[in-house]
C-alpha atoms as a printed R data frame, in Angstrom:
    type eleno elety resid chain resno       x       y       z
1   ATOM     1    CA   UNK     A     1  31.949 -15.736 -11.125
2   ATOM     2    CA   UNK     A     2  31.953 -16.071  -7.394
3   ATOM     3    CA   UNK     A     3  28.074 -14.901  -6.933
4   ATOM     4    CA   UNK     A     4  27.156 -17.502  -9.718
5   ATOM     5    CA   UNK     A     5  29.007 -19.957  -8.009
6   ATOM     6    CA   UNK     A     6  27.167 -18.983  -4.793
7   ATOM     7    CA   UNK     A     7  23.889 -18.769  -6.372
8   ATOM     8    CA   UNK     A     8  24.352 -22.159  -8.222
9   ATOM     9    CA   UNK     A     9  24.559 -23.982  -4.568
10  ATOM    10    CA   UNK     A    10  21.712 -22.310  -2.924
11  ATOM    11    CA   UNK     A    11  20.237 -23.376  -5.962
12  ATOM    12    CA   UNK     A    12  20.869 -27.067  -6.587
13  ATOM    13    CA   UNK     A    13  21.993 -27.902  -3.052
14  ATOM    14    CA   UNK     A    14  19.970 -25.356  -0.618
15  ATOM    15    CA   UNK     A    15  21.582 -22.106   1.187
16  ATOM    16    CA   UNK     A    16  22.357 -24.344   4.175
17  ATOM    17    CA   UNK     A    17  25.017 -25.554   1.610
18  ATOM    18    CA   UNK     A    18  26.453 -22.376   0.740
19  ATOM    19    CA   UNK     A    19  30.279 -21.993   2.117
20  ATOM    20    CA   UNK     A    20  33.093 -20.132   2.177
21  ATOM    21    CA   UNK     A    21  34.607 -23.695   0.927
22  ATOM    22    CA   UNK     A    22  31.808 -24.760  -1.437
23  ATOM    23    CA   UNK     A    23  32.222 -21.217  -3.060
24  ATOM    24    CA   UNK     A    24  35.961 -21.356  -3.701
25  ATOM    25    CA   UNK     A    25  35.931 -24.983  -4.589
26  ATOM    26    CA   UNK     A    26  33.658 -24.147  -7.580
27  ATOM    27    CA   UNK     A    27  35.720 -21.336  -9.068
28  ATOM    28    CA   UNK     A    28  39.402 -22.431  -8.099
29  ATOM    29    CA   UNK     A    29  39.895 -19.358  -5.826
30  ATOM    30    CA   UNK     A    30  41.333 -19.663  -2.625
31  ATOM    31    CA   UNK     A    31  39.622 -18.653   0.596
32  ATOM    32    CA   UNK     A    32  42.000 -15.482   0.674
33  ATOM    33    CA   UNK     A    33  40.734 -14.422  -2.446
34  ATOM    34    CA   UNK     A    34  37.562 -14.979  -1.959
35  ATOM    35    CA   UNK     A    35  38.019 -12.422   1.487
36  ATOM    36    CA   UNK     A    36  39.477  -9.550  -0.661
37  ATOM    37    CA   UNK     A    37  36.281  -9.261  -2.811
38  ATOM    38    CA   UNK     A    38  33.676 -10.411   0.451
39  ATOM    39    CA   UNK     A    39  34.551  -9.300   3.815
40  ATOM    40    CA   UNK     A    40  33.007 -12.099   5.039
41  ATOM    41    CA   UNK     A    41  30.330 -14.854   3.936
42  ATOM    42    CA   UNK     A    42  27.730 -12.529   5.541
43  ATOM    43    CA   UNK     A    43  28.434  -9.982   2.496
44  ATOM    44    CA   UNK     A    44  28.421 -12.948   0.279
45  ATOM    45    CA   UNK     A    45  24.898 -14.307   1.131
46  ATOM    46    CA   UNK     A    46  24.008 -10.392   1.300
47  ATOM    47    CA   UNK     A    47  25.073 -10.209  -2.704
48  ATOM    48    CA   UNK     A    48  23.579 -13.211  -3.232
49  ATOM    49    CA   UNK     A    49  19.849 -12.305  -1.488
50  ATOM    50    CA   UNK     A    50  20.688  -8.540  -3.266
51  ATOM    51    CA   UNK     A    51  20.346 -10.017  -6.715
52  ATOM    52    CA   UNK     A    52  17.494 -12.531  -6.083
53  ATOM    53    CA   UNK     A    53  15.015  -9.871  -4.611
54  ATOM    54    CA   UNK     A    54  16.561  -7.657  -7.779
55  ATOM    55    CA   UNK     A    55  15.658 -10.504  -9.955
56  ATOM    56    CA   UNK     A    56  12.374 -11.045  -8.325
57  ATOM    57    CA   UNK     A    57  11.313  -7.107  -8.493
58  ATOM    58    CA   UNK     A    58  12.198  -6.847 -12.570
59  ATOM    59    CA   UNK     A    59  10.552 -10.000 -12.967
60  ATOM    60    CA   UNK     A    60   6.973  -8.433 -11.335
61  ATOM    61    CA   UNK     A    61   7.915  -5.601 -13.340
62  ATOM    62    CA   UNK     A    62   8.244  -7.248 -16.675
63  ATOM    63    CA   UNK     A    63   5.082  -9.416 -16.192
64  ATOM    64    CA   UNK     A    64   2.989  -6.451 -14.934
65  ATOM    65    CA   UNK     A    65   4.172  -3.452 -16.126
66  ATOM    66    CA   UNK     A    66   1.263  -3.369 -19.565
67  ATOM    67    CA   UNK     A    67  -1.462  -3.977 -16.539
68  ATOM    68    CA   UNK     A    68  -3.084  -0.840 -16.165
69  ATOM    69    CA   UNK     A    69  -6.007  -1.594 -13.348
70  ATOM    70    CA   UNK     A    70  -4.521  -1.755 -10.261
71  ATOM    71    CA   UNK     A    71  -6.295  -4.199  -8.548
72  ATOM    72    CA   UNK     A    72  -5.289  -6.778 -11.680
73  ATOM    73    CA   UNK     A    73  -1.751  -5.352 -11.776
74  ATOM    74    CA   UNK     A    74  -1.246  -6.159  -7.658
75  ATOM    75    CA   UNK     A    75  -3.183  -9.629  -8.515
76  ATOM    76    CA   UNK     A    76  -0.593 -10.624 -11.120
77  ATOM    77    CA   UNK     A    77   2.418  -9.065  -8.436
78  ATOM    78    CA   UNK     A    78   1.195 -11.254  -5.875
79  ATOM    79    CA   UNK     A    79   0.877 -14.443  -8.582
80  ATOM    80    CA   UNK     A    80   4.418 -13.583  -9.701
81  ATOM    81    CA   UNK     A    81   6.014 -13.667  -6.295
82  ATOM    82    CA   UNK     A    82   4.555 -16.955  -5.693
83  ATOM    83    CA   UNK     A    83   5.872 -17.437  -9.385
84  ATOM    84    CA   UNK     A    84   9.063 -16.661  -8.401
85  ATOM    85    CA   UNK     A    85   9.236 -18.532  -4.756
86  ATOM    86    CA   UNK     A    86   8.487 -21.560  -6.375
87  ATOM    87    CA   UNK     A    87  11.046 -21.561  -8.937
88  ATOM    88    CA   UNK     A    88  13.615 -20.302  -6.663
89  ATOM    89    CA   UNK     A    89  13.376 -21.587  -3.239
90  ATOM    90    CA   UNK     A    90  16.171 -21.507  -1.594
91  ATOM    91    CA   UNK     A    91  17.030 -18.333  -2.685
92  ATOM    92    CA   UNK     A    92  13.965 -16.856  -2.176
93  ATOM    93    CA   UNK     A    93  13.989 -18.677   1.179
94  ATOM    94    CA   UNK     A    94  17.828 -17.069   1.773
95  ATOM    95    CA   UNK     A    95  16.648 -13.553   0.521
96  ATOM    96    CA   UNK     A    96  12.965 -13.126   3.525
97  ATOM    97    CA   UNK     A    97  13.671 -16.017   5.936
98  ATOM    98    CA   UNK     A    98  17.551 -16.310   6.980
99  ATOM    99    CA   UNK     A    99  18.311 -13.792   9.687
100 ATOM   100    CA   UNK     A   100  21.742 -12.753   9.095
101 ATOM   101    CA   UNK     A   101  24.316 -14.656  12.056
102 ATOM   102    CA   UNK     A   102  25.608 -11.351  13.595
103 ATOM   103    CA   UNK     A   103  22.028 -10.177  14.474
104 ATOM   104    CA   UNK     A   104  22.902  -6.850  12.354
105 ATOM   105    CA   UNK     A   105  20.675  -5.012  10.314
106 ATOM   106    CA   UNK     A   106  19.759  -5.745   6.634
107 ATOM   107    CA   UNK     A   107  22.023  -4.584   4.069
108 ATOM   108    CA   UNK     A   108  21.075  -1.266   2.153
109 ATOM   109    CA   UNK     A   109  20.862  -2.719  -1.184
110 ATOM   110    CA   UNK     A   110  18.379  -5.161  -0.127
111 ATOM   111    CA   UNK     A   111  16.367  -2.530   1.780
112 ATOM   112    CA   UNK     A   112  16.048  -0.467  -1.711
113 ATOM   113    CA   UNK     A   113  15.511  -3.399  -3.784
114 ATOM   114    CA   UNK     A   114  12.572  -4.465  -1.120
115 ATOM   115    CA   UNK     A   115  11.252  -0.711  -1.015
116 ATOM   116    CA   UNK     A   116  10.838  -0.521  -4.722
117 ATOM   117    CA   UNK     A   117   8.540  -3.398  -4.595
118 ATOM   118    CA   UNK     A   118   6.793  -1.282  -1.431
119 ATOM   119    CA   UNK     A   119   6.521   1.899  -3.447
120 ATOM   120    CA   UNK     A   120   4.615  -0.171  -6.380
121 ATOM   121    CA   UNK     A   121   2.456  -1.012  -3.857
122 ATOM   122    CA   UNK     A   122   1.828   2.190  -2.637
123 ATOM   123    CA   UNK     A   123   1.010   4.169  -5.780
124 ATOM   124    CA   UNK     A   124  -1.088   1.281  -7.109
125 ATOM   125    CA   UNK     A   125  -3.329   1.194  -3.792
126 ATOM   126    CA   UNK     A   126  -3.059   4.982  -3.854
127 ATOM   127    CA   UNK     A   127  -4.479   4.807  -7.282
128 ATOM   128    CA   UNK     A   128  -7.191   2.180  -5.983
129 ATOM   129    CA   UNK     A   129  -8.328   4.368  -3.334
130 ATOM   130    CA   UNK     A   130  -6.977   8.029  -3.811
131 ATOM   131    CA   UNK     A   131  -8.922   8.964  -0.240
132 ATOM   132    CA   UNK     A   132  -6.130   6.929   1.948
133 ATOM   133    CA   UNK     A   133  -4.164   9.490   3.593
134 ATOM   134    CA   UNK     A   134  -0.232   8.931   3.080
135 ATOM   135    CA   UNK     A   135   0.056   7.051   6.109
136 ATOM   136    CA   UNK     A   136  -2.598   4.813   5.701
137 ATOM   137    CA   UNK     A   137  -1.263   4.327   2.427
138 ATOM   138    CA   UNK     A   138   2.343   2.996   3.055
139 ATOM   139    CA   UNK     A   139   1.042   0.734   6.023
140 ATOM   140    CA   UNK     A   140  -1.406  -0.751   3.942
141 ATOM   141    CA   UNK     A   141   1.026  -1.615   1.313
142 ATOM   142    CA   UNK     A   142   3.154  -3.281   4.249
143 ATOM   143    CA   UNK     A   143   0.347  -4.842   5.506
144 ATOM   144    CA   UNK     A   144  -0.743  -6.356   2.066
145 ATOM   145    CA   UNK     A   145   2.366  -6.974   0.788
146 ATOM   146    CA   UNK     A   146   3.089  -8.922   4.046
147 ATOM   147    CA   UNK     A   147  -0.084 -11.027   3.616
148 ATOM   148    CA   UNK     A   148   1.176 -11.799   0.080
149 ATOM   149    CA   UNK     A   149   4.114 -13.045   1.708
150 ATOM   150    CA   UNK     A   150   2.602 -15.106   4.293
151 ATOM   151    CA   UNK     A   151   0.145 -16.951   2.059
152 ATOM   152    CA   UNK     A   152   3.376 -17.445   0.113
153 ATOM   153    CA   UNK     A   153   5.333 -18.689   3.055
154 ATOM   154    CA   UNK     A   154   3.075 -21.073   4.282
155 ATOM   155    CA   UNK     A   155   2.073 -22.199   0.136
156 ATOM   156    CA   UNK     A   156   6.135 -23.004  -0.034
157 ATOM   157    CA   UNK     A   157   6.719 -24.954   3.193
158 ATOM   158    CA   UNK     A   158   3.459 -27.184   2.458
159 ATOM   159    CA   UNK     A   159   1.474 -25.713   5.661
160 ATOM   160    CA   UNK     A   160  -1.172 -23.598   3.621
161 ATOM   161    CA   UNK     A   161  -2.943 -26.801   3.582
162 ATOM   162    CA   UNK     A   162  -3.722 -26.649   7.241
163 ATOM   163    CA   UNK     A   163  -6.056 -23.538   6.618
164 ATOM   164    CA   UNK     A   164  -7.387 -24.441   3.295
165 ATOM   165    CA   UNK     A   165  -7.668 -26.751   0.463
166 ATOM   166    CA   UNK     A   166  -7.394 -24.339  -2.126
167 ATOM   167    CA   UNK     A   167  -4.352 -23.767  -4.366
168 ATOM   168    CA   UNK     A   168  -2.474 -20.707  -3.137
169 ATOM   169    CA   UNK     A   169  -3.058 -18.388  -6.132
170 ATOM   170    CA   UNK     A   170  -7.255 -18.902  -5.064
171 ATOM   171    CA   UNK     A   171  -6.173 -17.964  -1.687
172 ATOM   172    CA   UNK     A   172  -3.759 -14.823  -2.920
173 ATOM   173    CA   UNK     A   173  -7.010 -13.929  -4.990
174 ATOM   174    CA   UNK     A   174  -9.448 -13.743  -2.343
175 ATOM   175    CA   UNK     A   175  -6.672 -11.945  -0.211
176 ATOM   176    CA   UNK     A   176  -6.627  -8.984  -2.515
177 ATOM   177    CA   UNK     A   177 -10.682  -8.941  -3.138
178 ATOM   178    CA   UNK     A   178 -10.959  -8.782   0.645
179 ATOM   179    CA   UNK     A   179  -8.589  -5.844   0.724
180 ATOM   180    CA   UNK     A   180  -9.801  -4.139  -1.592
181 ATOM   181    CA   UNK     A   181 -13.226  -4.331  -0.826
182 ATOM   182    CA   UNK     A   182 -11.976  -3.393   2.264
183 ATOM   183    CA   UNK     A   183 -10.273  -0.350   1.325
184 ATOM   184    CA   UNK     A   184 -13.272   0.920  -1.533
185 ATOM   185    CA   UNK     A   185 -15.688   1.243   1.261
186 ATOM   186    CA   UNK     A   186 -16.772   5.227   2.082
């Protein structure tokens, strides 16, 4: 109840909104409570940004998963995540954006939820181009999957326009036939 509550602000009124007091006013718990399930609103936003980037990995999953070319499967990823960031803004801008307030490190569960995205990337480039050593491998999947996510970034806060006129999924496509005609060269 209290991470639907929590979700339904970041939601409808942006994270910016989402309190300790805007929480407990919603489900008719008291701040005490609240603090025996959450140490803190830290672990709260790090629940909420847990089950957004959970959502957001079984959604690729769902809408990619029958895809067997790997170049179209990592086309439709990147289309979903836009997909995604546009339906859900604030939470997807809550879950890669908001540096937590204590300066400490990202929470575990978001870590694994991010890496299984990473390791889809991996085997499908590794697939693509079974040459790349491991290494090469895992940083290119960081460095597409990052490029995904700045095209996305800069699509959602209205600034891909300063590079480009074209709609973002024209930009996400030429992204991945760049890097992959990148990567299929001897």
């Amino acid at each position: 109840m209290i991470l639907e509550a929590a979700r339904n602000i970041v939601e409808t009124q942006g994270y910016q909104a989402l309190t300790v007091r805007a929480v407990t006013s919603r489900v008719g718990y008291t701040a005490g409570t609240l603090y025996q399930i959450f140490d803190n609103l830290e672990a709260l936003l790090a629940a909420v940004n847990a089950e957004t980037v959970a959502e957001l990995g079984d959604s690729i999953v769902a809408q990619t998963r029958d895809i067997k070319d790997p170049k179209a499967r990592l086309r439709k990823m990147s289309h979903r995540y836009v997909d995604f960031a546009f339906a859900h803004p604030d939470r997807w801008r809550l879950a890669f954006e908001q540096i937590a307030p204590d300066g400490g490190d990202r929470p575990e569960i978001i870590t694994r939820e991010t890496g299984a995205v990473f390791d889809c990337v991996n085997r499908l480039l590794a697939q693509a181009a079974p040459r790349l050593s491991p290494n090469r491998l895992k940083n290119g999947a960081a460095a597409f999957w990052s490029s995904v996510h700045g095209v996305c970034h800069l699509a959602l806060s209205r600034r891909l326009d300063l590079a480009t006129d074209q709609p973002v999924y024209v930009v996400l496509d030429e992204l991945i036939d760049t890097y992959f005609a990148g990567i299929e060269k001897p």
